[in-house]
N, C-alpha and C positions, 0 to 999 in steps of 0.2 A: 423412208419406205420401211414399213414394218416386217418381219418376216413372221409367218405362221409356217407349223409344221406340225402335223397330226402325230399323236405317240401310237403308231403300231404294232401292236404285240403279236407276234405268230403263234399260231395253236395247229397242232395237229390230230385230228380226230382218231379216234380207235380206228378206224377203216382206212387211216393214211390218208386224208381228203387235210387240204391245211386254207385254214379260216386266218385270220387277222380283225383283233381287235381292240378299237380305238381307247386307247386306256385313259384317255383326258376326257371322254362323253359319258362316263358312268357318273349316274345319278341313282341315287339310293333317294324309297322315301319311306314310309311305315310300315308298305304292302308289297312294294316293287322293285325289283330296278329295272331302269331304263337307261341302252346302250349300243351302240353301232357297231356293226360289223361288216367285214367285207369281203369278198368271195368270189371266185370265177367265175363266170357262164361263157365255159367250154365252148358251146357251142355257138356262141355272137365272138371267142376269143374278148375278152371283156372282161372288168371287175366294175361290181355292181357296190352299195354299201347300202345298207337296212338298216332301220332305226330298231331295238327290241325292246320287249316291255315283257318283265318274266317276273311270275309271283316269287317272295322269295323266301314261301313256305311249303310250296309243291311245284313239283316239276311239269310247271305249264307256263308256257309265255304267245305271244302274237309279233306278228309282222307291223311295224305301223307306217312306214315308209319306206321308198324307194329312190333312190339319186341313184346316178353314174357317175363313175367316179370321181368326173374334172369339176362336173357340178360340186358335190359335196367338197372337193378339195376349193370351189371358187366361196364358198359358202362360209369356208373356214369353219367347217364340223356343224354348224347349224345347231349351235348347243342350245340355245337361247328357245328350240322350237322343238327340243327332245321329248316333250311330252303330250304335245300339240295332239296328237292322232290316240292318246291314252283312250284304252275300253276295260269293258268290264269280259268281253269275248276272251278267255284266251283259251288256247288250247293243248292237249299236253304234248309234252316233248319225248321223241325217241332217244333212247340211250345211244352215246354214239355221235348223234348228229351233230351237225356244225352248233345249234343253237344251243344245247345241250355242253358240248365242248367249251364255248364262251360262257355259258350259265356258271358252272364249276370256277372257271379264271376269275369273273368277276363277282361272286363268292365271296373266292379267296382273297380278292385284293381288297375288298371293303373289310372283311373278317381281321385281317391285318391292319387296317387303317383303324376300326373301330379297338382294337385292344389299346388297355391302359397300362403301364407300367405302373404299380404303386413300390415303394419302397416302405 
């Protein structure tokens, strides 16, 4: 039996609202990245997880999917289908906001991945 286990990264927004996200579904490509997140609804008492898809030359990105939680945990991240729902629609992002919040983190983590050390 294999085990799978999603890498969630905690983030907390300027407003104290705390998002989580999936640091093994970032997909970088020439124009994009594409990445899950996942997030309360308060109101169902629930975590939801969204596929995003954020230009990564202006602060605009889209929603392109929707799981619940156990779905995407049965799914095992559904990497393989991360860009499935891509558009050209996207729209911009509030400062602040959850996706905004993840935009910055996965940034940062490709900006660090992508550096070269030369000696």
């Amino acid at each position: 039996m294999n085990a799978f286990a999603i890498d969630w990264v905690s983030l907390e927004t300027p407003m104290g609202k705390t998002v989580f996200l999936d640091k093994d579904s970032i997909l970088e490509t020439d124009k994009y990245f594409f990445y899950n997140i996942k997030h309360e609804i308060k109101s169902e008492n629930a975590f939801y997880v969204q596929t995003i898809q954020s230009s990564k030359f202006h602060p605009f990105s889209a929603r392109l999917k929707y799981y619940k939680e156990d779905e995407y945990i049965s799914l095992e991240g559904d990497y393989k289908n991360i860009t499935k729902f891509q558009t050209n629609k996207l729209e911009p992002v509030a400062y602040g906001s959850i996706v905004n919040t993840c935009f910055n983190k996965v940034s940062q983590i490709q900006n660090e991945k992508n550096i070269k050390i030369e000696f």
